[in-house]
C-alpha positions in Angstrom: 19.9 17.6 14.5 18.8 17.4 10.7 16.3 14.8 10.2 14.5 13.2 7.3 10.9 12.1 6.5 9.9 8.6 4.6 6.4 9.1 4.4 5.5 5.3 3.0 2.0 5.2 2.6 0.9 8.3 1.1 1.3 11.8 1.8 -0.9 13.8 -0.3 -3.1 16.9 -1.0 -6.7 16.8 -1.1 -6.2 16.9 -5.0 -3.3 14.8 -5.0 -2.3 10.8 -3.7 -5.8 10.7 -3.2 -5.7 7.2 -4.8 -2.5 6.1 -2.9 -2.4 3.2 -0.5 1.1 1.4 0.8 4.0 1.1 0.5 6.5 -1.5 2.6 5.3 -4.7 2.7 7.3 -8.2 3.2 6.3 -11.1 1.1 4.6 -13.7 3.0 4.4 -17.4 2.7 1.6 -17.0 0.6 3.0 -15.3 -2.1 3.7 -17.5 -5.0 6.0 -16.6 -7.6 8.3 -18.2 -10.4 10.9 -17.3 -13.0 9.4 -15.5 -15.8 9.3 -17.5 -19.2 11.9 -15.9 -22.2 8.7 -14.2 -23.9 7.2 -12.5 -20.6 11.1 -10.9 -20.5 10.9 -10.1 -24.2 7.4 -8.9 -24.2 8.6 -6.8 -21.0 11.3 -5.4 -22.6 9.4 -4.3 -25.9 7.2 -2.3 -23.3 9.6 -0.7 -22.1 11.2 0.2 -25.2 8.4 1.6 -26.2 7.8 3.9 -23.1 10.9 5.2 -24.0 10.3 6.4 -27.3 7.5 7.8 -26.1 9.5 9.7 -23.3 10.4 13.3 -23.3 14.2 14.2 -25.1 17.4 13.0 -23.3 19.2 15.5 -21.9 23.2 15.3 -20.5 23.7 17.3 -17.7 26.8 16.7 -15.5 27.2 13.4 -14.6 25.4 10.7 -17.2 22.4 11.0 -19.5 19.3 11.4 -17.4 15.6 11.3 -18.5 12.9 13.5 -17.1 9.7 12.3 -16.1 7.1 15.0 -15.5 8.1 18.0 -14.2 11.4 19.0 -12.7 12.9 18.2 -9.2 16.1 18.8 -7.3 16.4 15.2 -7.4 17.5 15.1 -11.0 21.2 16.5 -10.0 21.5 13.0 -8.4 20.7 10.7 -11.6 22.7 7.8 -11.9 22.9 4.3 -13.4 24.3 1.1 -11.7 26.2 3.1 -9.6 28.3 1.1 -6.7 26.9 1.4 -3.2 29.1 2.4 -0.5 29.1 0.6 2.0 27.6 -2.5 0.7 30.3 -4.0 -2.6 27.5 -6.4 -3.8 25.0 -3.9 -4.5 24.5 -1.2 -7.1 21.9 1.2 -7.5 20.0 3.2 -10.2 18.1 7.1 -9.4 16.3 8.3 -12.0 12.9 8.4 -14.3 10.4 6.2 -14.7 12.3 3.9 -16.3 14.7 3.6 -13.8 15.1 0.0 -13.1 13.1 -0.9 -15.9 10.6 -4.3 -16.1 12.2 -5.9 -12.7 11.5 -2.4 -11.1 8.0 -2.1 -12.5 7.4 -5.9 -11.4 8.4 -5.0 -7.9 6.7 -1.9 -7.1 3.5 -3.5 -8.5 3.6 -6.6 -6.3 2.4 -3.8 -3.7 0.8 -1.0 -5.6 -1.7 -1.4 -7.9 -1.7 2.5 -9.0 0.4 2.9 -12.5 0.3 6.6 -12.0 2.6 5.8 -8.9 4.7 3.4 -10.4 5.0 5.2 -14.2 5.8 8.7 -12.1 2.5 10.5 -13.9 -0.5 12.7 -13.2 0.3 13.3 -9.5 3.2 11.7 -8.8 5.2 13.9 -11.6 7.4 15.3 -9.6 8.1 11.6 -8.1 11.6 9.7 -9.1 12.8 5.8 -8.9 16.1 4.4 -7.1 16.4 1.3 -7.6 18.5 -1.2 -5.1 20.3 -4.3 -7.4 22.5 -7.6 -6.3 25.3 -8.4 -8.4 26.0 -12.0 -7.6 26.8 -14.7 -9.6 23.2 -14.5 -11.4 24.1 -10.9 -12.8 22.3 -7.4 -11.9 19.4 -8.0 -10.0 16.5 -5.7 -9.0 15.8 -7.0 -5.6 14.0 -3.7 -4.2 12.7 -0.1 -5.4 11.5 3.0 -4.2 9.3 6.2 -5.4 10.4 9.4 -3.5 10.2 13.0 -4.0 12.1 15.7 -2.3 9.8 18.8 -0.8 11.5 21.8 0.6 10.5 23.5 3.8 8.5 26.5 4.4 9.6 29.8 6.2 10.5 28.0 9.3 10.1 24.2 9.1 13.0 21.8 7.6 12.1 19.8 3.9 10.7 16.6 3.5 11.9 13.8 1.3 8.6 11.9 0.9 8.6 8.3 0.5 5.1 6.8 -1.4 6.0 3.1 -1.9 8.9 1.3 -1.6 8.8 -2.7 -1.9 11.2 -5.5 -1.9 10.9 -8.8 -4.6 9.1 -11.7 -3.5 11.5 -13.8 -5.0 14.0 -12.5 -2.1 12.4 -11.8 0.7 13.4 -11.5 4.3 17.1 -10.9 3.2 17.4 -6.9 4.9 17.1 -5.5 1.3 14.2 -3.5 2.3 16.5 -2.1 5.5 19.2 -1.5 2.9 17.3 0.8 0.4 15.8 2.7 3.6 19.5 3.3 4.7 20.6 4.5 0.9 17.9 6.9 0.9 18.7 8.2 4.2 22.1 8.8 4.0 21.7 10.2 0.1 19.3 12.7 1.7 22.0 13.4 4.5 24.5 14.0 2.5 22.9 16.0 -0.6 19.7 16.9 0.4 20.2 18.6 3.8 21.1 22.0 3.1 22.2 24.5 0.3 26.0 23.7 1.0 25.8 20.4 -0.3 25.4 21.9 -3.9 21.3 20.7 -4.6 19.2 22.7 -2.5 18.9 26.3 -3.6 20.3 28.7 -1.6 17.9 30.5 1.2 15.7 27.3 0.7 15.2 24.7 3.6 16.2 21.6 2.7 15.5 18.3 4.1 14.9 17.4 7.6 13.2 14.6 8.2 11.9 11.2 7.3 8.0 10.8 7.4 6.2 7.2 7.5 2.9 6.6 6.9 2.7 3.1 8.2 0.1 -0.1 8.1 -0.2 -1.9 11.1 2.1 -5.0 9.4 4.9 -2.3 8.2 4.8 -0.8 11.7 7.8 -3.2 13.0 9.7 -2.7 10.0 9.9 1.0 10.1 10.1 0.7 14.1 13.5 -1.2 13.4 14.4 1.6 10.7 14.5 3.9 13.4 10.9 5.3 13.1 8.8 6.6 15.7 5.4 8.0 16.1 4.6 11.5 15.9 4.7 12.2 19.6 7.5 10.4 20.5 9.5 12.6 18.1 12.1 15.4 18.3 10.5 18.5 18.2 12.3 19.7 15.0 10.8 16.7 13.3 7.1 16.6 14.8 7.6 20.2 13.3 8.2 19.3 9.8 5.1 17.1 9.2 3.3 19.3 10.6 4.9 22.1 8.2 4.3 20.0 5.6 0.8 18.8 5.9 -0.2 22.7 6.4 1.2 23.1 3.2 0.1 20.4 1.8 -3.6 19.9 3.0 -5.0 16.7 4.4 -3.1 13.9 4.3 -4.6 10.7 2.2 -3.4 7.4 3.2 -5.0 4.0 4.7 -7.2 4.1 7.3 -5.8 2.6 9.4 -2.3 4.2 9.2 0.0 5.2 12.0 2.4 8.4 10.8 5.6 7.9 11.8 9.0 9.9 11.5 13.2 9.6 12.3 16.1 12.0 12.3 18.1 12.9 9.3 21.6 12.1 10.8 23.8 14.6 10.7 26.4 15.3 7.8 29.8 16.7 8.1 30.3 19.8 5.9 33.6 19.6 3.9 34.6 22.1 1.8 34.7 21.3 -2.2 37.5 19.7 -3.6 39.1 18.5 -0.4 40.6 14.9 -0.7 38.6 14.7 -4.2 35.3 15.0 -1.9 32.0 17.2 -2.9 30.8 19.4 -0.6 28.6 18.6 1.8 30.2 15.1 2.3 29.2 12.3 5.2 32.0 11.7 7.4 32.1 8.4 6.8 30.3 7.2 3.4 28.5 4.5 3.7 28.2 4.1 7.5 24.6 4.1 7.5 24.3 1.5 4.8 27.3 -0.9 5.8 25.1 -0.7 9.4 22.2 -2.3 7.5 24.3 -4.6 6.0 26.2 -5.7 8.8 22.3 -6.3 10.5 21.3 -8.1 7.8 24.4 -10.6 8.3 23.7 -11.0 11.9 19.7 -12.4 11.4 19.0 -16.2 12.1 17.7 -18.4 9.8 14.3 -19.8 10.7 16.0 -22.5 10.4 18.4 -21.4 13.6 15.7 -20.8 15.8 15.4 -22.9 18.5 12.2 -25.0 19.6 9.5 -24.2 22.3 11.0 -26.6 25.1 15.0 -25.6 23.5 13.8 -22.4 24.3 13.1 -22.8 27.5 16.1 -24.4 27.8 18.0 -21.9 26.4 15.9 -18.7 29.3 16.5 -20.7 32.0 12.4 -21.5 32.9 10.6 -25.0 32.6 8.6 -25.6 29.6 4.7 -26.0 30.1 2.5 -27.4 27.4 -1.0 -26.1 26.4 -3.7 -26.4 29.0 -0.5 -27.1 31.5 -1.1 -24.1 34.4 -1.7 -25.9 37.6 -1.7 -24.9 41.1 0.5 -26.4 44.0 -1.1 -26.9 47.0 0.3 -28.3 50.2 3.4 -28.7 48.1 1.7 -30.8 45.2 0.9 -29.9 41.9 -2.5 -29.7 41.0 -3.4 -29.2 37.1 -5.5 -26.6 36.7 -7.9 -28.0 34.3 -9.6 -31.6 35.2 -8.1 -34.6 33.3 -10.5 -34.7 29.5 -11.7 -30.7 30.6 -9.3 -29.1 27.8 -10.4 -31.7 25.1 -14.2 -31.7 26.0 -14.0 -28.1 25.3 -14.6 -27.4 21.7 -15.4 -24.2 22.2 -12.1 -23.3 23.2 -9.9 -21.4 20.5 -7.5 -23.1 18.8 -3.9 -21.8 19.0 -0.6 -22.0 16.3 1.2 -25.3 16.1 3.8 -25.5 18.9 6.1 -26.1 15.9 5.7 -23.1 14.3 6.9 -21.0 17.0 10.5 -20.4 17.5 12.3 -18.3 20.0 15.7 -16.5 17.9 18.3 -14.5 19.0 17.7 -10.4 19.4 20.3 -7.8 19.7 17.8 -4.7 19.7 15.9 -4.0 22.7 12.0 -2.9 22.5 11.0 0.8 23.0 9.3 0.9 26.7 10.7 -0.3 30.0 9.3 -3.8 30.7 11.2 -6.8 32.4 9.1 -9.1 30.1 10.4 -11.6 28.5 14.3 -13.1 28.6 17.3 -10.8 27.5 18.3 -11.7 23.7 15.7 -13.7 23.0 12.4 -12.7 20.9 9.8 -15.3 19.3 8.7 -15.7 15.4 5.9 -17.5 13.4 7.2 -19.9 10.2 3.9 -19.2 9.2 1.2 -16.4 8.2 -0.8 -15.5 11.2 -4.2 -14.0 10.4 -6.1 -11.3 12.4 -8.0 -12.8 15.7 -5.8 -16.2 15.7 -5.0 -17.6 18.8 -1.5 -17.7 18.9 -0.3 -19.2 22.1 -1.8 -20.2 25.4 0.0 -18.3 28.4 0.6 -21.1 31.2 2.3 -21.0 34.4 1.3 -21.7 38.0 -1.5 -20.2 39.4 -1.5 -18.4 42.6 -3.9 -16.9 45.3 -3.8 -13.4 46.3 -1.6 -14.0 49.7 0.9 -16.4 47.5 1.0 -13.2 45.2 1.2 -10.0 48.3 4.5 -12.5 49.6 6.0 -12.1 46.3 8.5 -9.6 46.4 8.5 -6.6 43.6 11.2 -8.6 41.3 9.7 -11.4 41.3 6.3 -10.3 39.9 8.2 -9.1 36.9 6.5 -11.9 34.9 3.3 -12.8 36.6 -0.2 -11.4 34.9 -3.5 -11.4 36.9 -6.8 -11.9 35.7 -9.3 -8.7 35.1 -11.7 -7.9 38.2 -14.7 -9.3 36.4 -13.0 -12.3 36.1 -11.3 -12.3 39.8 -14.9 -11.6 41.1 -16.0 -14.8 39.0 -13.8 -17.1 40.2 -14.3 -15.9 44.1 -17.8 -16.9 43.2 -17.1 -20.6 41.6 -15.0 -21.0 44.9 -11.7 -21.0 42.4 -10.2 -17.8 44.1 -6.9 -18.8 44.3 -6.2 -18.6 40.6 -6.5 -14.6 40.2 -2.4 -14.5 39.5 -0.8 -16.5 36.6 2.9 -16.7 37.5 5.8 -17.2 34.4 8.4 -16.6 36.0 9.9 -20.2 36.9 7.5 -22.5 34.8 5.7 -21.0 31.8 4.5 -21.5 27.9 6.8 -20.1 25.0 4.6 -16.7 25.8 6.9 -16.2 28.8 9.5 -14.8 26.0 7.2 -13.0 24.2 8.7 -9.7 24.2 6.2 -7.0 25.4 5.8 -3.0 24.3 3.5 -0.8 24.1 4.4 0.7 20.5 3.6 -1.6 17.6 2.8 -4.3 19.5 1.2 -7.3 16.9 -0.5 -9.4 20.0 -2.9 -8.9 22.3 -3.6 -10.3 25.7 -7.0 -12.0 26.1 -9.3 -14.3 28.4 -10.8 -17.4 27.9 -14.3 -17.8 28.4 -14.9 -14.4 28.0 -15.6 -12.9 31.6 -18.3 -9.8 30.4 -20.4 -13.1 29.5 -20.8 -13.0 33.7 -20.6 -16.5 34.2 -18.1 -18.5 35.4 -15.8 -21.3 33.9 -17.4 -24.7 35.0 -15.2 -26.5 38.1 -13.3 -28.7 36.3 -12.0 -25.8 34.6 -10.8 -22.2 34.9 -9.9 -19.1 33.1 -7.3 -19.4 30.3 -5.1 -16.5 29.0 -4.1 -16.3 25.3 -2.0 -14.0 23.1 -3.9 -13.3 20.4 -3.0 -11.7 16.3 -4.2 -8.1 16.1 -3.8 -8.1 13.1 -2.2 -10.3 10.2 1.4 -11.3 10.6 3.7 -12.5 8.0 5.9 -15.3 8.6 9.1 -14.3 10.3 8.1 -11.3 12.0 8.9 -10.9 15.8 5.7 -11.2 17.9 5.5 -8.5 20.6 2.3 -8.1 23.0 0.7 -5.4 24.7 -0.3 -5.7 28.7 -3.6 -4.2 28.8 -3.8 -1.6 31.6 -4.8 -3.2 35.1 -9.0 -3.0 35.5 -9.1 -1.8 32.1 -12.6 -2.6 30.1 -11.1 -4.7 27.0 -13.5 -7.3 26.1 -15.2 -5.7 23.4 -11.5 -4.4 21.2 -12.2 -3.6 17.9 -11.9 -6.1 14.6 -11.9 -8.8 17.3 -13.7 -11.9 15.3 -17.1 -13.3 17.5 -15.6 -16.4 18.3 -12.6 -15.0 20.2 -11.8 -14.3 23.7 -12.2 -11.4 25.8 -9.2 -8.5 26.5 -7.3 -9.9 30.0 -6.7 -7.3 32.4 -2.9 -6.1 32.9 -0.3 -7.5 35.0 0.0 -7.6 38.7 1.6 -4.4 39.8 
C-alpha cells in the first residue's frame, strides 16, 4: 500500500532544521488569549503588506496566481486560495507561500514555534509551503489551524516523503478536531496528487510519496496515535523503509530530545484516467472520505461537560465506587478498611492526588493498541485540568486479597486485579500484613479501574506508596498504596492511559520522577 510521512517535529540535515523543535500541540487551560484590538489587525496587516512587496514576482501558472517562496517545489502545482474542502462544507482552505493564511496563520504557527525561519518559509525551510485550514461560520473566514510541509521524493528504491515541520491549531478554538481535520486534508492531498507520476505532479521515473513521518513529543504522542500513527517498528515494512530512505539521504535527524518518530500509510488512490466524469487523473475514489471521517469524529466527541462523575461512572461500568484511602480487606465476611481510622490524614507525607472532580469517565469509540481487558468497554477517563509531570493523579483502591484468595481466582477474573512488587510483598510478609499482596478492581474499585491501559503512549504510570526500595515497611495501621501517576505533562481533555509495569520489574528509580514521589509498582497478577 502507498503511505505517507508527517514528520511533525523536525526532520532535518545536520546543516539543516537544526533549530527546529515541535510541531502539534493542543492549547491548554493555561493558555490565555483574547480578541486582538483594531490596531494589532491593522498593524498586522501593514506587515504583511509589506512582506509582500518585498516578495519575489507573481507568476500565473494554471490554476490562480501563486507566489514563490524560496526555491521551487512540486508543491506549487497545488496553489490555491480559499478553496472549498471536500468533505467538510464549513471549511475552506488556502496552499501556498509564506503568506498563505496571512497574520491569523503567522499568529497560529507561532503560538508553537518560535523559529521565523519556519514560519516565514526562509533559509532552511525554502523549499517548505503553508496550507492553511479556515471556518466559515457566521463570524466570516477563520484561520483556525496551519501547517508547514514539504514534499521529498524517494530515492532509487524507497517511496517520497511529504514532511510535516509544525502544524498547530488556534488557541482561541481548541479541542474542536481541527487539528485531526488538517492531518486528514494533507493526507488525502498527498494520496491523491502526490503518490505517483500518474497523478500529473510527480515527475515521471521519480518516486513519489509514500508515507507520513511523525516526529512526536511525549504530549502529541496521543494525538498522532489517533491520526493513525505508529512507531517505527510497529510499521509496514514499505513505510519503516522510507524513513529510513530518507534519513540516509538526509543525515541525522534533529528534533527534541525526547521525541518518539512515528509514521502511517498513505491510503491508497484510485487511478482514473484524465478527463473522465470531469475528474483529473489520479483521482481518490471517493473525495473527501478521509476528511468527512475526521469530521464525522469530531461530531461524535463529548463535551467535558457530558462526562460523567467518578461515582456516575461507576454507575455507568457496572463496579462500586471506592473513595481515596477506601481499599479494605474482608475477613470472615466483614470489611475491614485497610488503613486505620485518622492513618490517611496523619500522613502528610503521602502524595496528594487530582480533585475527584476533575476526573470524568466519557464515552470512547476507538479501542487502544495492545490486548488488555483493563478497563470497561466504551469508556475512557479525562482531566478538566492541566496535569503536570510527577502528579499524583488517582489513588487505585479495591479490596485487598492474600495470595490463596488470589490462586482461587479463576483466569477472568484477575483481569483487573494488580499485585504489589516482590520488595514490597516481602515487606508486608515481614509487618505480618501478608494478605494485602493482590489489589482486586474488579467488583469495587477507584475511577482508576477505567483507566484504559496500553503499552504505546501511555501518559500514566503505575507507582507505590511508601516507596518499597526505602526497605521498610508501612507502619501497622497502614499499608501500601498504589497510584497512577503523570509521566509527563497533560493538557486538559486528553484521555489518560497507564502502563502496567512488567511483573518483578525494578521501577523505583524511573527517570524525571520528582523526589517526593512514589516508587514504580510491580505489574499485575498473571
Amino acid at each position: 500500500s502507498r503511505l505517507i510521512l508527517a514528520h511533525c517535529t523536525a526532520m532535518s540535515r545536520p546543516s539543516r532544521r537544526a533549530s527546529a523543535t515541535v510541531t502539534y500541540r493542543e492549547p491548554t487551560e493555561d493558555d490565555v488569549f483574547r480578541d486582538p484590538e483594531p490596531s494589532e489587525v491593522a498593524a498586522a496587516e501593514r506587515r504583511a503588506a509589506k512582506r509582500a512587496r518585498s516578495a519575489s514576482p507573481v507568476e500565473v501558472e494554471g490554476r490562480g496566481a501563486k507566489r514563490r517562496t524560496g526555491k521551487e517545489s512540486l508543491l506549487d502545482a497545488l496553489f490555491v486560495n480559499h478553496a472549498e474542502v471536500e468533505g467538510a462544507p464549513d471549511f475552506v482552505y488556502s496552499l501556498g507561500g509564506a503568506d498563505a493564511g496571512g497574520a491569523e496563520a503567522d499568529r497560529i504557527l507561532g503560538e508553537v514555534e518560535s523559529d521565523q525561519t519556519m514560519i516565514r518559509l526562509t533559509s532552511q525551510f525554502s523549499g517548505c509551503r503553508r496550507i492553511v485550514l479556515f471556518s466559515t461560520g457566521r463570524h466570516g473566514v477563520k484561520a483556525v489551524a496551519a501547517a508547514v510541509i514539504e514534499l521529498h521524493l524517494g530515492g532509487a528504491s524507497t517511496g517520497g516523503v511529504l514532511e510535516v515541520p509544525i502544524l498547530a491549531s488556534a488557541r482561541s478554538s481548541r479541542a474542536q478536531g481541527h487539528g485531526s481535520l488538517l492531518t486528514a486534508l494533507i493526507v488525502e492531498l498527498a494520496s491523491s496528487r502526490l503518490a505517483s507520476p500518474a497523478q500529473g505532479i510527480v515527475p515521471p521515473g521519480s518516486q513519489g510519496a509514500v508515507a507520513l513521518l511523525v516526529s512526536s513529543t511525549d504530549e502529541a504522542r496521543r494525538f498522532w496515535l489517533g491520526q493513525g500513527c505508529t512507531t517505527i517498528p510497529q510499521c509496514a515494512q514499505q513505510v519503516a523503509a522510507a524513513v529510513r530512505g530518507l534519513l540516509q539521504r538526509a543525515g541525522q535527524r534533529f528534533g527534541q530530545q525526547h521525541a518518539t518518530l512515528m509514521a502511517r500509510s498513505l491510503p491508497d488512490a484510485r487511478v482514473l484516467p484524465p478527463g473522465l466524469d470531469g475528474e483529473a487523473a489520479g483521482a481518490p475514489a471517493v473525495r473527501g472520505a478521509l476528511v468527512g471521517a475526521a469530521v464525522e469524529r469530531t461530531a461524535g466527541r463529548v463535551p467535558h461537560s457530558g462526562g460523567l462523575s467518578c461515582a456516575k461512572a461507576a454507575e455507568a461500568a457496572g463496579y462500586r465506587d471506592v473513595p481515596p484511602a477506601g481499599s479494605f480487606s474482608l475477613v470472615d465476611g466483614k470489611r475491614v478498611p485497610a488503613l486505620a481510622p485518622g492513618a490517611a490524614e496523619a500522613d502528610g507525607a503521602a502524595p496528594a492526588t487530582l480533585p475527584l472532580g476533575r476526573l470524568q469517565a466519557f464515552p470512547v469509540s476507538s479501542p487502544v493498541s495492545g490486548s488488555s481487558t483493563w478497563g470497561a468497554p466504551g469508556w475512557g477517563v479525562r482531566s478538566l485540568a492541566p496535569i503536570k509531570a510527577g502528579q499524583a493523579v488517582v489513588e487505585v483502591c479495591g479490596r485487598w486479597r492474600g495470595e490463596a484468595e488470589y490462586d482461587r481466582l479463576l483466569p477472568l477474573e484477575r483481569s483487573h486485579v494488580l499485585r504489589l512488587d516482590e520488595r514490597a510483598r516481602s515487606l508486608l510478609l515481614q509487618s505480618g500484613g501478608g494478605e494485602r499482596g493482590w489489589l482486586d478492581l474488579r467488583e469495587e474499585g477507584s475511577i482508576a479501574r477505567i483507566v484504559r491501559e496500553s503499552e504505546e503512549a501511555p501518559n500514566l504510570e503505575l507507582v507505590t506508596y511508601p516507596d518499597p526500595s526505602a526497605h521498610a515497611p508501612p507502619p501497622p495501621e497502614s499499608c501500601f498504596r498504589l497510584y497512577l501517576v503523570a509521566k509527563h505533562d497533560i493538557p486538559p481533555l486528553a484521555e489518560l492511559i497507564w502502563e502496567r509495569p512488567a511483573p518483578g520489574a525494578d521501577r523505583s528509580h524511573r527517570r524525571g520522577r520528582p523526589a517526593a514521589a512514589p516508587a514504580a509498582a510491580s505489574g499485575g497478577g498473571k
